[in-house]
KOLSE-155588 format. One record per residue (C-alpha): residue number from 1; residue in one letter; x, y, z. Coordinates in steps of 0.25 Angstrom, whole numbers, plus 5000, padded with zeros to 4 digits. Layout:
{pt NUM,a,{X,Y,Z}};
...
END
This chain:
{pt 1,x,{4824,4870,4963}};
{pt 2,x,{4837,4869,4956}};
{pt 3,x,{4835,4883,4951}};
{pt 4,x,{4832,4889,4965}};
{pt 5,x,{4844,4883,4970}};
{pt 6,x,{4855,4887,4961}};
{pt 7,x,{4850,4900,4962}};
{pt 8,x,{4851,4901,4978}};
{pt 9,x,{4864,4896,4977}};
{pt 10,x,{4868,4908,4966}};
{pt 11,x,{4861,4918,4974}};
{pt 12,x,{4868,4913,4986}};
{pt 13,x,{4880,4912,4979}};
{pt 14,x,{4880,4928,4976}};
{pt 15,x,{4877,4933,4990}};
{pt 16,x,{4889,4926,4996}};
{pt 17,x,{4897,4931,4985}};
{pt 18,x,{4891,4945,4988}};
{pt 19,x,{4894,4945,5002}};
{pt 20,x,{4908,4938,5000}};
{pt 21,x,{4910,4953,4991}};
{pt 22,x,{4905,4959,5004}};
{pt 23,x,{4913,4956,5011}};
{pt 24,x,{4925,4957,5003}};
{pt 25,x,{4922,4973,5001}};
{pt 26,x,{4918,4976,5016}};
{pt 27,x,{4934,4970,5019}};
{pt 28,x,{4938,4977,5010}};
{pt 29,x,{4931,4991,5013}};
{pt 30,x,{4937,4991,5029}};
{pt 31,x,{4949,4996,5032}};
{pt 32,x,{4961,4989,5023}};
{pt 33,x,{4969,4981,5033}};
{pt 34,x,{4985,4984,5031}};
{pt 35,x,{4994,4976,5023}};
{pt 36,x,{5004,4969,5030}};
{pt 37,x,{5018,4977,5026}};
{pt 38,x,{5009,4988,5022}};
{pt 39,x,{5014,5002,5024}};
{pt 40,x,{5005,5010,5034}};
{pt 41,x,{4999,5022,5030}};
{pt 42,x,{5004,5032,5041}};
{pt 43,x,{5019,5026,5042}};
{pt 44,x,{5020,5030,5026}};
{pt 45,x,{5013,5044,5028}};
{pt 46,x,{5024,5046,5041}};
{pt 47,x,{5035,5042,5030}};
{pt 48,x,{5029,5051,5018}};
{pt 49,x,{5030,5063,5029}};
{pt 50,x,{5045,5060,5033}};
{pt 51,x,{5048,5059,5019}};
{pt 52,x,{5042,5076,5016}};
{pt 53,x,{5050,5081,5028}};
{pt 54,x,{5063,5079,5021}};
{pt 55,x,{5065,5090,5015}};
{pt 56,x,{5080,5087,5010}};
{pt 57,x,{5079,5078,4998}};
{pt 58,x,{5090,5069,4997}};
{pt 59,x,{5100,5073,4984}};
{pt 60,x,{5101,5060,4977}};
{pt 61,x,{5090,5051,4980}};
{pt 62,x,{5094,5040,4971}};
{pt 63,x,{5109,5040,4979}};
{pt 64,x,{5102,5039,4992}};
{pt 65,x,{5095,5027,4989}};
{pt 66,x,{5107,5020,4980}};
{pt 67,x,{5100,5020,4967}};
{pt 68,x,{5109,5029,4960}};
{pt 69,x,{5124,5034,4963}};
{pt 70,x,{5126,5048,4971}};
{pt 71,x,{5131,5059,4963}};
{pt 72,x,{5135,5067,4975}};
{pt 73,x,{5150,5065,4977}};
{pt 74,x,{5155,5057,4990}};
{pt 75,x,{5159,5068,4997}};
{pt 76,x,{5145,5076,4996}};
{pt 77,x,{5138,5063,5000}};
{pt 78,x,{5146,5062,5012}};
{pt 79,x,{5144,5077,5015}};
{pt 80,x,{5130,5075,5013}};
{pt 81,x,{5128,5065,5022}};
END
């Protein structure tokens, strides 16, 4: 009897852990939820797009951002701008 009953408690033991992994991968198959502070899908692809249609690429990059010191001299930077 003892034998019987350890063995319902394993067999039960394994079904609940096979649905519990059912369940697990049906969540995860849906649609993914978004992530709060995640970056939506269609406000990036609106900003890739604005980025292309600039055509004029900016002469020094690196100035622009303050990483590295303009070479230009301050007279072409002011008649650049």
């Amino acid at each position: 009897m003892q034998r019987v009953r350890v063995g319902m408690t394993g067999l039960a033991s394994v079904l609940v852990l096979i649905a519990l992994a059912s369940a697990v991968f049906n969540s995860a198959s849906r649609a993914p939820a978004e992530a709060v502070g995640a970056s939506k899908a269609a406000t990036v692809a609106n900003l890739a797009d604005a980025s292309l249609d600039n055509s004029t690429k900016p002469a020094e990059p690196l100035a622009e951002l303050g990483v590295a010191p303009s070479t230009t001299g301050e007279a072409e930077a002011t008649a650049a701008k």
